[in-house]
Backbone as ProteinMPNN parsed JSONL, in Angstrom:
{"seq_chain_A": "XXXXXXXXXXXXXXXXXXXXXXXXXXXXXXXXXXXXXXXXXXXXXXXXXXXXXXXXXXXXXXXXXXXXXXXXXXXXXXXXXXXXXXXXXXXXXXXXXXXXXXXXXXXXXXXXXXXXXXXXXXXXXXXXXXXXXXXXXXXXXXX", "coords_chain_A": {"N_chain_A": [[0.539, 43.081, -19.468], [1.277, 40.38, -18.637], [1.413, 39.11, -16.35], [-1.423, 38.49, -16.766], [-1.426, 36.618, -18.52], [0.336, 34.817, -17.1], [-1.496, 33.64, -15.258], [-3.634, 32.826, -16.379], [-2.594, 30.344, -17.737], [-1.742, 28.682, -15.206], [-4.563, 28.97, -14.416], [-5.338, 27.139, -17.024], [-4.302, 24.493, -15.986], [-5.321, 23.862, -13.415], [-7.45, 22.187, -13.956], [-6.523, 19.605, -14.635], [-5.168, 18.973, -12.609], [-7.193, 18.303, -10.396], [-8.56, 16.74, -10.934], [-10.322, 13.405, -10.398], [-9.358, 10.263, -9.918], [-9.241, 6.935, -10.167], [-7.033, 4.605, -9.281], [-6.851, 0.721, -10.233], [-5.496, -2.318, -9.137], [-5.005, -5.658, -10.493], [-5.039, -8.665, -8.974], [-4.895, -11.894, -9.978], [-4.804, -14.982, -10.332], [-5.634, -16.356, -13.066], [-5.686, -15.739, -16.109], [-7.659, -15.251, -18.297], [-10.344, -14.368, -16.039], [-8.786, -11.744, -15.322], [-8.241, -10.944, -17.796], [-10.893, -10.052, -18.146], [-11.818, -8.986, -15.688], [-10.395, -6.871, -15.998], [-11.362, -5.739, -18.162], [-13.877, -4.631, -17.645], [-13.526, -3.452, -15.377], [-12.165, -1.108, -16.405], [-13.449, -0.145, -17.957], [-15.36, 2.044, -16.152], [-16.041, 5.144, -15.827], [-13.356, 7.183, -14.964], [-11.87, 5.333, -13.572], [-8.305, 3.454, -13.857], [-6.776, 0.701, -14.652], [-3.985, -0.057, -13.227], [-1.992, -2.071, -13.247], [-1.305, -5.371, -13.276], [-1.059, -8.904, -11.741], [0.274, -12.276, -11.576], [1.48, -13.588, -9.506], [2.082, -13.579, -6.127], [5.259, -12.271, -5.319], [5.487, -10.776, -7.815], [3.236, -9.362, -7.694], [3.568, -8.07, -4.838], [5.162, -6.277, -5.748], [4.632, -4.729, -7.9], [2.375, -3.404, -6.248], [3.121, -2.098, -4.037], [5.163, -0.249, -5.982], [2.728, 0.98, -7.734], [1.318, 2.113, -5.883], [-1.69, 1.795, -5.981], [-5.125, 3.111, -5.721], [-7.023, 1.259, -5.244], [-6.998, -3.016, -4.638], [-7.89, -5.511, -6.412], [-7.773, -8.601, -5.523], [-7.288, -12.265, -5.594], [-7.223, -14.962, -3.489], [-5.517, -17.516, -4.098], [-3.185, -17.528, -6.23], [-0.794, -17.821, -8.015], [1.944, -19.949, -7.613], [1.823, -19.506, -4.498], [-0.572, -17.504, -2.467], [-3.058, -14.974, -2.17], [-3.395, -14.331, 0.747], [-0.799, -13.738, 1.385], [0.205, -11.707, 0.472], [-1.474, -9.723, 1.179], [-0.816, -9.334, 3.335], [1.859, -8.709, 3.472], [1.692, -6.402, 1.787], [-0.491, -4.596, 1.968], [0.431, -3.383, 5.809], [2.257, -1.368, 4.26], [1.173, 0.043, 2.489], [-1.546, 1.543, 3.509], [-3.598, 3.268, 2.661], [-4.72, 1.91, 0.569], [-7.419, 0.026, -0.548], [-8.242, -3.089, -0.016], [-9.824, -5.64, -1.727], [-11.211, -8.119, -1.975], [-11.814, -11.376, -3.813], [-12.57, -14.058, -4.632], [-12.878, -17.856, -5.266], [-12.923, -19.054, -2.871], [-14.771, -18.919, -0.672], [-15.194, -19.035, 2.023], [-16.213, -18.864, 5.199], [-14.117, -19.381, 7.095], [-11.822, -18.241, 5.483], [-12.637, -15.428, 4.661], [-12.877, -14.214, 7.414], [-10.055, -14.372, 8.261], [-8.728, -12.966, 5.711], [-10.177, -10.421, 6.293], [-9.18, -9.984, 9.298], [-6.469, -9.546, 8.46], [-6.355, -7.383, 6.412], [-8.251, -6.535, 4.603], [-10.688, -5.197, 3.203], [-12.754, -5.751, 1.581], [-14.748, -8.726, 0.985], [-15.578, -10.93, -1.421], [-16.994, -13.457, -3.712], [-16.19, -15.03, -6.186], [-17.304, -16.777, -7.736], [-20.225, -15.912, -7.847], [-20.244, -13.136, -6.963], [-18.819, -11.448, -8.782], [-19.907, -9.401, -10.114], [-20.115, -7.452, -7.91], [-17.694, -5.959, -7.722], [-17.31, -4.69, -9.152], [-19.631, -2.701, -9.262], [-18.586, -1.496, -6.503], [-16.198, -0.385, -7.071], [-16.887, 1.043, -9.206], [-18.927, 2.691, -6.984], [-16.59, 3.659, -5.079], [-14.876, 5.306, -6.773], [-16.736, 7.096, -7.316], [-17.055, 8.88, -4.759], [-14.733, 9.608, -4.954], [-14.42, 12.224, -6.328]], "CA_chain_A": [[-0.399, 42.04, -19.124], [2.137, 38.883, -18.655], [0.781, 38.743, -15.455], [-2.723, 37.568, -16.926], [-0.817, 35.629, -19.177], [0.421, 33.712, -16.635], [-2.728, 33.394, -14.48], [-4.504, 32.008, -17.374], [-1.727, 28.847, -18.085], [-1.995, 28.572, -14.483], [-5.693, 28.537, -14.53], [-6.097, 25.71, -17.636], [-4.103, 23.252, -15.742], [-5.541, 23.33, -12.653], [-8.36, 20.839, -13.767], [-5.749, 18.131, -14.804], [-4.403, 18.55, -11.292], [-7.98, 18.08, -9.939], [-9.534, 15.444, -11.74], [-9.838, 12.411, -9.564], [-8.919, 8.943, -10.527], [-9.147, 5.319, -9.613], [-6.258, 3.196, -9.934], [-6.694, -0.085, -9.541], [-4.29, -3.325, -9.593], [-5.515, -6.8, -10.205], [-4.101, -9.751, -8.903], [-5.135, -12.777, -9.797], [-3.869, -16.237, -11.606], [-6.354, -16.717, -14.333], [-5.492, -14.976, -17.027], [-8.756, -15.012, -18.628], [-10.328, -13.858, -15.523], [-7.998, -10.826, -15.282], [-8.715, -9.9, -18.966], [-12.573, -9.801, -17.664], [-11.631, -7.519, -14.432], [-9.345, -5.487, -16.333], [-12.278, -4.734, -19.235], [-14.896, -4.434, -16.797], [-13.327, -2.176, -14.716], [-11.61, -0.255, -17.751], [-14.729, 0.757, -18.916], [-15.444, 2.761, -15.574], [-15.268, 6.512, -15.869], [-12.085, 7.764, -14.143], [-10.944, 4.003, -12.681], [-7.555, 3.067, -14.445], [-6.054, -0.249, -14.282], [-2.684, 0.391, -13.238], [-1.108, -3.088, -12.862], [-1.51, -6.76, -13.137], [0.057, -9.523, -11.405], [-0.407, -13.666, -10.867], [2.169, -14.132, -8.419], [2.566, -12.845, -4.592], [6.011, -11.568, -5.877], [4.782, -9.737, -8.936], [1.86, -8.408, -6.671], [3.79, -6.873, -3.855], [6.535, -5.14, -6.444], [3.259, -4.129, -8.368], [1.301, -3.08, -5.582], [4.403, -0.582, -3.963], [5.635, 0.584, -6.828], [2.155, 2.279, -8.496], [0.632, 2.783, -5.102], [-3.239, 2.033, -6.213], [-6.493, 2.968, -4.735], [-7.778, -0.18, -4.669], [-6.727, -3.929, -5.1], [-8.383, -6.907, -6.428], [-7.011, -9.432, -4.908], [-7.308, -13.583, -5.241], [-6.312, -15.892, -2.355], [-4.87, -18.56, -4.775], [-1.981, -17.546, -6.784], [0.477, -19.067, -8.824], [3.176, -19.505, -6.4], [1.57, -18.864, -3.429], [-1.483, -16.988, -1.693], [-3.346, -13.919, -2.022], [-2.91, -13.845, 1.925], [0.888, -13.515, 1.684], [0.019, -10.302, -0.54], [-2.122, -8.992, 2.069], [-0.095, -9.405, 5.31], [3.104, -7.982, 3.126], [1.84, -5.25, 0.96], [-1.258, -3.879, 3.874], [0.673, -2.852, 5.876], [2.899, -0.414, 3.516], [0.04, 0.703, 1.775], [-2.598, 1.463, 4.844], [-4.856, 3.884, 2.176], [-5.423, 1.207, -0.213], [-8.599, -0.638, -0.406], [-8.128, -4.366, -0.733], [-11.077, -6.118, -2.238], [-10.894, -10.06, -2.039], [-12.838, -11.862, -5.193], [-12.292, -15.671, -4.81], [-13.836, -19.159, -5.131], [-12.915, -20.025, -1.55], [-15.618, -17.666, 0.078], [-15.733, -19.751, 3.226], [-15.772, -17.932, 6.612], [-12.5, -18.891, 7.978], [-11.394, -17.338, 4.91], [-13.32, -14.133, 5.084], [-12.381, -13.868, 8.508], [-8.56, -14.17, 8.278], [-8.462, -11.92, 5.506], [-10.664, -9.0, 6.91], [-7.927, -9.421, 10.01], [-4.918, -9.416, 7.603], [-6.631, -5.736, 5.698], [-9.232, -6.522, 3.23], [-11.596, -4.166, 3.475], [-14.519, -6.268, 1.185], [-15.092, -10.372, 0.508], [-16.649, -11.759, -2.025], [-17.063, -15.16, -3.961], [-15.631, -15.238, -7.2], [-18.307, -17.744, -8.598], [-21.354, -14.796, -7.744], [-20.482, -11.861, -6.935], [-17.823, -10.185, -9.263], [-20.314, -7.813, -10.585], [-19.953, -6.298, -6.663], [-16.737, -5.598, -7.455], [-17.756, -3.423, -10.626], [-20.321, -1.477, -8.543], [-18.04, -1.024, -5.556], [-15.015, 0.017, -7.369], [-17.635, 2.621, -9.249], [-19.11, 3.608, -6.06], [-15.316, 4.371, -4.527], [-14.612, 6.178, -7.292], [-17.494, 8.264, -7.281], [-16.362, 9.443, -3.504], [-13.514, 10.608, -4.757], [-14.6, 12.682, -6.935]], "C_chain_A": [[0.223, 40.641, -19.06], [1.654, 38.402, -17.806], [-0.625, 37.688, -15.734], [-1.99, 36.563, -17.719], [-0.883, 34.216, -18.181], [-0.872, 33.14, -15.644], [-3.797, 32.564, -15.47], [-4.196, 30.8, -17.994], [-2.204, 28.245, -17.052], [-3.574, 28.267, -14.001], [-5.702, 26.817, -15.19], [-5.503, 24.977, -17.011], [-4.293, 23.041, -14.558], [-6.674, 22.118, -13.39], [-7.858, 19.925, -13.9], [-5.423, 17.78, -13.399], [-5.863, 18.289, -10.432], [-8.774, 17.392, -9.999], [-8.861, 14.438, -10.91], [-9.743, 11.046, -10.648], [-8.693, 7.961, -9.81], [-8.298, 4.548, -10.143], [-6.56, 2.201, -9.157], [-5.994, -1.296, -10.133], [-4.87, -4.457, -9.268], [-4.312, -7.572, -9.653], [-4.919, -10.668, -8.899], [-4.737, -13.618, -11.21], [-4.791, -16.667, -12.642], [-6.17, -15.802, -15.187], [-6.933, -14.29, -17.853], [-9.882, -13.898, -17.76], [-9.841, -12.041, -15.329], [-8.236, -9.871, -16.415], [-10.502, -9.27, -18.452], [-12.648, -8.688, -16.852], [-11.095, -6.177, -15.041], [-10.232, -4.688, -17.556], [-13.17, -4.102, -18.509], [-14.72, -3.296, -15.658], [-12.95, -0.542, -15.102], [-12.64, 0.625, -18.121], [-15.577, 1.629, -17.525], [-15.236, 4.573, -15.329], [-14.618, 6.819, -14.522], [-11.147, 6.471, -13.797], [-9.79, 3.899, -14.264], [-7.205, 1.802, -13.955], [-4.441, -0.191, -14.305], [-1.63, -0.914, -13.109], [-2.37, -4.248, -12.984], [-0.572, -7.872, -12.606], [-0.85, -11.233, -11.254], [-0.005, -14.429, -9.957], [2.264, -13.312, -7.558], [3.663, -12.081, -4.97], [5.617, -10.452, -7.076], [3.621, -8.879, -8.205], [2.243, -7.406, -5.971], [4.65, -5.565, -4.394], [5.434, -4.424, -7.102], [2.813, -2.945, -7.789], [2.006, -1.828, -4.789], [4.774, 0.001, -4.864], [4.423, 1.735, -7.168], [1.649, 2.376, -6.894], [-1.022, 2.861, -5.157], [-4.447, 2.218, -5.142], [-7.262, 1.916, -4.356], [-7.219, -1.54, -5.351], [-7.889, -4.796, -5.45], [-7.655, -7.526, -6.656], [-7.882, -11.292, -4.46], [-6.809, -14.29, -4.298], [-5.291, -16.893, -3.389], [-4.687, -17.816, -5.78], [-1.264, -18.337, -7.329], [1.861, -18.616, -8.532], [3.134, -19.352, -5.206], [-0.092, -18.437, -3.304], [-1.296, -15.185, -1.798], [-3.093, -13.354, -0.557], [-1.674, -13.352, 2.266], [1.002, -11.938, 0.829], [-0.18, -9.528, 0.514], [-1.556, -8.516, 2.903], [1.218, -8.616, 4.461], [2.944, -6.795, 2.661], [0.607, -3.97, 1.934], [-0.916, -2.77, 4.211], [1.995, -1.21, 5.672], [2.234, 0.507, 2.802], [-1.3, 0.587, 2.773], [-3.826, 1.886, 4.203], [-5.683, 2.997, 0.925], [-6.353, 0.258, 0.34], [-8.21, -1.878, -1.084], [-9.319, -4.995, -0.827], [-10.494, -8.133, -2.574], [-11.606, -10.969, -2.612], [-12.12, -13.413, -4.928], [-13.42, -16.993, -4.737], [-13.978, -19.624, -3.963], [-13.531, -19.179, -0.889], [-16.169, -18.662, 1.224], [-15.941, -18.915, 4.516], [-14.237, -17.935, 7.027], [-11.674, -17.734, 6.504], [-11.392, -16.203, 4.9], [-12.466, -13.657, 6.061], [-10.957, -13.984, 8.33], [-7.551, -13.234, 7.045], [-9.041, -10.675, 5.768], [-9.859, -9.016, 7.751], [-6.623, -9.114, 9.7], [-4.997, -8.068, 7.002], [-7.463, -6.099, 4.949], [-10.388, -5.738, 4.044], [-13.063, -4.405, 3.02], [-13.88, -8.274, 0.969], [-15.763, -10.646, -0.133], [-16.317, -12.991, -3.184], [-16.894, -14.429, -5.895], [-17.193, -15.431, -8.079], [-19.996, -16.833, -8.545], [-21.52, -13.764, -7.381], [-19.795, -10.726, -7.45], [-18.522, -9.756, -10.111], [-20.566, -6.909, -9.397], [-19.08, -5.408, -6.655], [-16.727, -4.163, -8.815], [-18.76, -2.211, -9.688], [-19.705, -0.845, -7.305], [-16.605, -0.337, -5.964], [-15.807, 1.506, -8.132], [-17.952, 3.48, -7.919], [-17.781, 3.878, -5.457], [-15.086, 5.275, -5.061], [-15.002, 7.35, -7.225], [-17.375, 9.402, -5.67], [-15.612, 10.272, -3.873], [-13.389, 12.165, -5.433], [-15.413, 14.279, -6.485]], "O_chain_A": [[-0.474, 39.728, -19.501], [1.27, 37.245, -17.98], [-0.872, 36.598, -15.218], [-2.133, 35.429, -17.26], [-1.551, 33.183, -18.236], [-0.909, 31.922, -15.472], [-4.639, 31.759, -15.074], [-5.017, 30.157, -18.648], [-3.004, 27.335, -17.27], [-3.763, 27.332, -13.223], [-5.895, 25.762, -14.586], [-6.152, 23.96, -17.258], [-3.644, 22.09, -14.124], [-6.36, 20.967, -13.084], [-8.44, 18.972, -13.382], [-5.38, 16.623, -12.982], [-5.46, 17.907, -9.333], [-9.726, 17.314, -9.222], [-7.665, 14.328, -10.642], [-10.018, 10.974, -11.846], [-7.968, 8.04, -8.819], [-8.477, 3.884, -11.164], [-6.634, 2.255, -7.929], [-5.855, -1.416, -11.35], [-5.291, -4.629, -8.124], [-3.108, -7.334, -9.757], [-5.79, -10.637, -8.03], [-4.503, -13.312, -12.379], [-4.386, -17.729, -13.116], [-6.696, -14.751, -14.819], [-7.166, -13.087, -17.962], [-10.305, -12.883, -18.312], [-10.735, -11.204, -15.21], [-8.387, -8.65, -16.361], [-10.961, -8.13, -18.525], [-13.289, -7.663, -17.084], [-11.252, -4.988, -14.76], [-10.045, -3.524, -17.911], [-13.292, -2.896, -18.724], [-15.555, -2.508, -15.213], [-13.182, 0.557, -14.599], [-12.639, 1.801, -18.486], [-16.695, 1.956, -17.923], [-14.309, 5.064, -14.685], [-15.094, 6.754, -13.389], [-9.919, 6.54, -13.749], [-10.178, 4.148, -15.405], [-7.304, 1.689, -12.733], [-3.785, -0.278, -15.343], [-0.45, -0.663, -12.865], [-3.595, -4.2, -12.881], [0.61, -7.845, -12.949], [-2.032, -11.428, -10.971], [-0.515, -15.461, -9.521], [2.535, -12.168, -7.923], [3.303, -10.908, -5.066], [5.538, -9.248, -6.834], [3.388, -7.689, -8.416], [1.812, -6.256, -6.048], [4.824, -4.445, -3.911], [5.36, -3.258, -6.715], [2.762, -1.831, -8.312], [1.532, -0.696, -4.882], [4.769, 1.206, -4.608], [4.631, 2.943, -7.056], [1.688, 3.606, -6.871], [-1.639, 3.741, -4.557], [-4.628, 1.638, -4.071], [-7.977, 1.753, -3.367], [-6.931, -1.435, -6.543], [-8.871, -4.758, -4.707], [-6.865, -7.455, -7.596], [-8.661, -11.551, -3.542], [-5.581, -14.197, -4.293], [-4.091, -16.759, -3.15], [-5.654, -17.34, -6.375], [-1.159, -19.535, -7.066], [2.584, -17.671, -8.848], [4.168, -19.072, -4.599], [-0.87, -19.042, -4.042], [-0.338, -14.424, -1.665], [-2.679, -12.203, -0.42], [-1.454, -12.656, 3.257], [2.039, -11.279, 0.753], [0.667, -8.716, 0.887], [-1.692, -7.354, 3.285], [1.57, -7.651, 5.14], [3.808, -5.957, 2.921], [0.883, -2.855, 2.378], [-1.238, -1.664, 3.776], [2.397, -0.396, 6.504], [2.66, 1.629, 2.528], [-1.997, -0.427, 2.754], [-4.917, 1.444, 4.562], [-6.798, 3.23, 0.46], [-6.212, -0.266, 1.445], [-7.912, -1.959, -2.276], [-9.996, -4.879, 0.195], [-9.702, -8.852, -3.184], [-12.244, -11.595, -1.766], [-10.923, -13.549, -5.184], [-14.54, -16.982, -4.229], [-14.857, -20.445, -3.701], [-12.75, -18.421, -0.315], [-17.346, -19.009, 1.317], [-15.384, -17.851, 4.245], [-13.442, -17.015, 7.218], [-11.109, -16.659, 6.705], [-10.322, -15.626, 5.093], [-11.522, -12.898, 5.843], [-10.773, -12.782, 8.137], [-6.372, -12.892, 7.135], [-8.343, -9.715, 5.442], [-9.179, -8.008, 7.562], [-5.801, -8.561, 10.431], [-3.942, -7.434, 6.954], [-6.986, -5.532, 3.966], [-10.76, -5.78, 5.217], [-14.102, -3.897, 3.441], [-12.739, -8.722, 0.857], [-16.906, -10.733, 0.316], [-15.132, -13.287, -3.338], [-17.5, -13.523, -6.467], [-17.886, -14.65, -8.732], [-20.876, -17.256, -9.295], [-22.628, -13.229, -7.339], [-19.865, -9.559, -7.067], [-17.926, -9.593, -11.176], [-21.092, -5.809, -9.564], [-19.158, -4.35, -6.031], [-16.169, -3.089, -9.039], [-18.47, -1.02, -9.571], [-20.151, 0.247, -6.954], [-15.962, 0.231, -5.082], [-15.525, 2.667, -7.837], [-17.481, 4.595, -7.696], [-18.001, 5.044, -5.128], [-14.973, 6.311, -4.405], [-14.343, 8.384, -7.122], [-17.644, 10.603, -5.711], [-15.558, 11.432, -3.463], [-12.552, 13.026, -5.161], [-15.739, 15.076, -7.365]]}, "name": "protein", "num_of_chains": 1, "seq": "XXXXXXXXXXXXXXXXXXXXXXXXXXXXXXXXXXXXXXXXXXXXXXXXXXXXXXXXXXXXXXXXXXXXXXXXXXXXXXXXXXXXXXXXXXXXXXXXXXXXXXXXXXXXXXXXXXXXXXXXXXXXXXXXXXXXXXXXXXXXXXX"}
């Protein structure tokens, strides 16, 4: 009976290999902030926070290296622009979902990052509890 043996190892670990999961990688320069996204999202069943960054550099080495399902992503950086994230890391990562949380929720903004890859917009100052229900509802997709 080795045979069942092994059919039955083989069994328990398929569910590890089938269990879905949300990584996702902040970026943004407030530290405070960041602790907020990173509890708030933390406490999501399945989402992981796989990275943090407050600079464009730290973002794009970040953002290639783990490969996450979804970003949140600030325009203003320290050092730079969330746009310079976008337009560099995009297109290398085509399946990630970039999510764009900032104070500058103007149109031209909007508009020049939905053509750069962001996939959502929203305003820092009222709507990052969207980003809690839209990072749940992704998850729950995947699942």
């Amino acid at each position: 009976m080795p045979g069942g043996a092994i059919a039955l190892h083989t069994g328990a670990m398929q569910p590890d290999a089938s269990e879905a999961e949300m990584n996702v990688f902040i970026v943004e320069d407030s530290a405070s902030i960041r602790e907020r996204l990173a509890a708030m999202l933390g406490d999501i069943k399945g989402v992981t926070v796989v990275g943090q960054a407050d600079t464009p550099a730290e973002a794009i080495e970040g953002i290639l290296r783990t490969r996450p399902d979804s970003v949140v992503l600030d325009i203003q950086l320290t050092g730079g622009s969330g746009l310079d994230v976008l337009r560099k890391a995009h297109p290398q990562v085509p399946a990630t979902v970039f999510i764009v949380l900032t104070n500058h929720a103007n149109p031209q903004y909007r508009r020049v990052c939905m053509e750069a890859g962001a996939a959502y917009f929203f305003d820092k100052s009222n709507e990052i509890t969207k980003v809690r229900e839209l990072i749940s509802g992704l998850g729950a997709t995947r699942h």
